[in-house]
Each structure stands twice: as C-alpha cells, then as structure tokens.
C-alpha positions in Angstrom: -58.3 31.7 1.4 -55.1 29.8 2.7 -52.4 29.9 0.4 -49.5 27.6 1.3 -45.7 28.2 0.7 -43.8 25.3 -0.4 -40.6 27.0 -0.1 -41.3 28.0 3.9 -40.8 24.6 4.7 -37.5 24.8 2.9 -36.3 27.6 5.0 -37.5 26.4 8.4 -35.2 23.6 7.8 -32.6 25.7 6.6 -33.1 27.9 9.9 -33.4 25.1 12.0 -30.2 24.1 10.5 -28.2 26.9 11.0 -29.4 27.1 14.7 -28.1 23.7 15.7 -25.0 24.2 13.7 -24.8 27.6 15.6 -25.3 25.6 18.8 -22.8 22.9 18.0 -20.4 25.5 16.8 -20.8 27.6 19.9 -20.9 25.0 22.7 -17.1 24.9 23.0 -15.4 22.0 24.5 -18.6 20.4 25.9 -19.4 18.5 22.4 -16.0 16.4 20.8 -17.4 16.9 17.1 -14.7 15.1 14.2 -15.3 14.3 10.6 -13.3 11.0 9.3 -13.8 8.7 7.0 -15.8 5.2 8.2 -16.3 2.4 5.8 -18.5 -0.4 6.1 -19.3 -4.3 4.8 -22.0 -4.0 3.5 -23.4 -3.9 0.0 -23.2 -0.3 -1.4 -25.5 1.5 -3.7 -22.9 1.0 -6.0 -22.9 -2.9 -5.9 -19.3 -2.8 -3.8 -18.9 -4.9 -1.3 -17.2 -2.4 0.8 -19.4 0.7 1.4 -17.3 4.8 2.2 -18.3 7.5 3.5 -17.7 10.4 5.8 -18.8 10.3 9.1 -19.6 13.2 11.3 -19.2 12.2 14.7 -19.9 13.6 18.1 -18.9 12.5 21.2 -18.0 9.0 19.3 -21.3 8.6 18.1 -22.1 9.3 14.3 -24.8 12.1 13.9 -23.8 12.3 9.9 -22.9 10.0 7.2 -22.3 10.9 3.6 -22.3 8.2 1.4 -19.0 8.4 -1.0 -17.8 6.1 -3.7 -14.4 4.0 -4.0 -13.2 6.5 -6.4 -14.1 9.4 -4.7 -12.3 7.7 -1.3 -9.1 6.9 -2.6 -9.1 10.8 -4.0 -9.6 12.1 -1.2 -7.5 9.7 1.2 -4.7 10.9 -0.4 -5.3 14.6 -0.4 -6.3 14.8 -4.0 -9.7 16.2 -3.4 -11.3 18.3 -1.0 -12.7 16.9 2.0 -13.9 18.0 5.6 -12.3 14.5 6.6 -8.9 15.4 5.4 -8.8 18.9 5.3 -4.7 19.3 5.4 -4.9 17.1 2.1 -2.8 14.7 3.8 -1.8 11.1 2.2 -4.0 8.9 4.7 -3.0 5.5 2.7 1.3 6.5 3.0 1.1 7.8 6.6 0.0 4.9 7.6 2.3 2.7 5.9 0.2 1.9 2.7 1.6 2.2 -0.5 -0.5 0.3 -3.1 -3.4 2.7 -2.8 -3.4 6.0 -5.0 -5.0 7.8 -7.9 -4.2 7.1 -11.3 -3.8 9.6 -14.2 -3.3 9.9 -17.5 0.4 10.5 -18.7 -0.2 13.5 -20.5 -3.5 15.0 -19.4 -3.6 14.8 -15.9 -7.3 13.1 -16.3 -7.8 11.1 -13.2 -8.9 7.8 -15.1 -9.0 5.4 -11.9 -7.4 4.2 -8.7 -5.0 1.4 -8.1 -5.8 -0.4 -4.8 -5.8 -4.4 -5.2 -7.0 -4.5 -1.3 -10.0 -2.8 -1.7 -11.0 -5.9 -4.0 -9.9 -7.9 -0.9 -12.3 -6.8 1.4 -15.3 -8.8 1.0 -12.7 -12.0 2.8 -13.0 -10.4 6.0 -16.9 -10.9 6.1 -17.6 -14.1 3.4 -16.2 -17.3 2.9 -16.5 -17.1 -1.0 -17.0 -13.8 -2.8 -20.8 -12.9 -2.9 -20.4 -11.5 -6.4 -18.6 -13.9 -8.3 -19.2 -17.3 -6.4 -20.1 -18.7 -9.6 -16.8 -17.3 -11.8 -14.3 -17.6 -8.9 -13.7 -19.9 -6.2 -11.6 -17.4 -4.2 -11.2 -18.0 -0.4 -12.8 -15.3 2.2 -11.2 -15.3 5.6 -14.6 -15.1 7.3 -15.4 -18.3 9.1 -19.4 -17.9 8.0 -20.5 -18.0 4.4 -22.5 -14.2 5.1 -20.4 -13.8 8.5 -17.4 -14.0 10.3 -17.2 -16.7 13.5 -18.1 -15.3 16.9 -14.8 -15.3 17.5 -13.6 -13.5 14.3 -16.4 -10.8 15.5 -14.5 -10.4 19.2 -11.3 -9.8 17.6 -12.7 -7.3 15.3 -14.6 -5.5 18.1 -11.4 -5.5 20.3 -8.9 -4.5 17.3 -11.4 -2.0 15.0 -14.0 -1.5 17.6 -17.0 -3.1 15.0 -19.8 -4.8 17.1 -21.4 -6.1 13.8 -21.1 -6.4 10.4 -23.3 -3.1 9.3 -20.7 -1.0 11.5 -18.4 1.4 10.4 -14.6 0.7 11.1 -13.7 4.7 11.8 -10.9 7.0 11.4 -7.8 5.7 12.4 -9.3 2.1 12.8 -10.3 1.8 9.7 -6.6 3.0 8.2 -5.2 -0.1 10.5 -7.7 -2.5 9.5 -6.6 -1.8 5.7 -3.1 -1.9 6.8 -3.6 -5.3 7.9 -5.3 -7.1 5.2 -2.4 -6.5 3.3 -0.2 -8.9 5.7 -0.6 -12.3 5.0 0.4 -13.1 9.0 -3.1 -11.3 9.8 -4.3 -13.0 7.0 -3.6 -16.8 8.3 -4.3 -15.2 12.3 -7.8 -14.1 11.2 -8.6 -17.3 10.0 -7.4 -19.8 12.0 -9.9 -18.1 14.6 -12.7 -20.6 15.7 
C-alpha cells in the first residue's frame, strides 16, 4: 500500500527553507541582503492606485515582496508597528522632511482609526492624466503626459531620479521616500509636467 503524507511536503519546504535562509545567513559579506519598503503604480488588490509592500532585496534585486496596505505603511513608516523594514522604529516620513503623513488616533483611546497623508491620494498624477478611479466624478489633472502613462521623457527622468524603468517597478528605499518628498513641491510638480 502507499500511503502519502500531506504534511511531508509541508516540511520539505519548511526544511528547504531554513537551509537557504541558513545559507543566506551564513554567507557573510558575499550576498548585500536589505529589507525596505518599495511601492509601486499599479492597481493594488485593494483597489489603490498606489500599491506597498516590503521588499527583501539582495544584491539590488528583489528576491521577496510582501504585499502591505496604505494603512499598514504609514504605521509602520513612522515606527508605529513592527517591521523588518524599520526595525529601529524610526519616523521614515519626518527624517526625510515629510510632515503631513502619520497615524491618526482617537483622543481618548489610543484606537488607531486612520492615517492622514493627502499625497498618497496624489499619486495616481505621476502615472495618468485624469484619475482612473473617478474620471467620471472629478476632472482632476495627472502630471503624466499619457492617459495610462507617463511621456518617454517623464519615464527617463524617473529612471534617472527613482531608478524606475517602467511603470510596474517598485520605487525602493530611500528613492521612494524622495519621490514622495517631491510630489509635495509644486516646482516638481510644474518640472514633471512640462516634460515632453
């Protein structure tokens, strides 16, 4: 008879696992492993424009992503959850000159109830030319050149500045903390685009 074990293939993955973690953990300075955060343009699961998570990379190259939400971002971009990414529980958003971007609790409760960030509903002008999910209610502006895209030339100077080849890239780490620096200045605003 050949009786079959559901949960073995659970623990050669789990082994398997723990071996290359073993090996990644034990190679020294041969592999530059970092976990940031990375977010990307594209529709979310969550029907945001902008899309979070927290990228494990190595050698520059993302072998991990975990998917996070807005909410879930912001709390942990400003040290108010626990995160590989942030492990100091530093204020990303205020070190890098941010202020309208934190947490929001209840007076009396501490109950996290939401965030406050107005530039995260901003986002979606760096890639459209009119919001994608209210074109119909709003006739807001984007700053991309391209109803679905930004210009050739809007893509350069994001590649140069953020190092983003194409739309469904991540901005990472420290570029994407610059990136939603600038949004917030009307003079990169107007630069972006008046790009061709």
């Amino acid at each position: 008879m050949d009786f079959k074990f559901p949960y073995l293939s659970f623990v050669r993955k789990t082994l398997l696992f723990i071996g290359a973690l073993f090996i990644l953990c034990s190679s020294g300075n041969d592999l530059q492993v970092r976990v940031c955060y990375g977010m990307a343009l594209v529709n979310s699961a969550n029907s945001q424009i902008a899309s979070f998570a927290v990228l494990t990379l190595q050698d520059n190259r993302i072998i991990r992503t975990q998917h996070i939400s807005v909410d879930m971002f912001i709390l942990q971009a400003t040290g108010n959850a626990t995160s590989l990414a942030n492990p100091d529980a530093k204020d990303f958003f205020a070190e890098n000159g941010i202020s309208d971007c934190y947490p929001d609790y209840e007076m009396h409760s501490d109950k996290y109830i939401g965030y406050w960030c107005p530039l995260i509903t901003d986002l979606w002008k760096i890639r459209y030319k009119r919001d994608p999910k209210n074109a119909h209610l709003r006739q807001d502006e984007g700053w991309a050149k391209g109803y679905y895209a930004p210009s050739y030339e809007q893509m350069k100077y994001l590649e140069k500045e953020y190092g983003v080849k194409n739309m469904n890239d991540f901005f990472i780490g420290e570029k994407l903390f610059k990136l939603l620096k600038d949004v917030t200045d009307t003079t990169w605003q107007n630069a972006y685009k008046s790009l061709p």
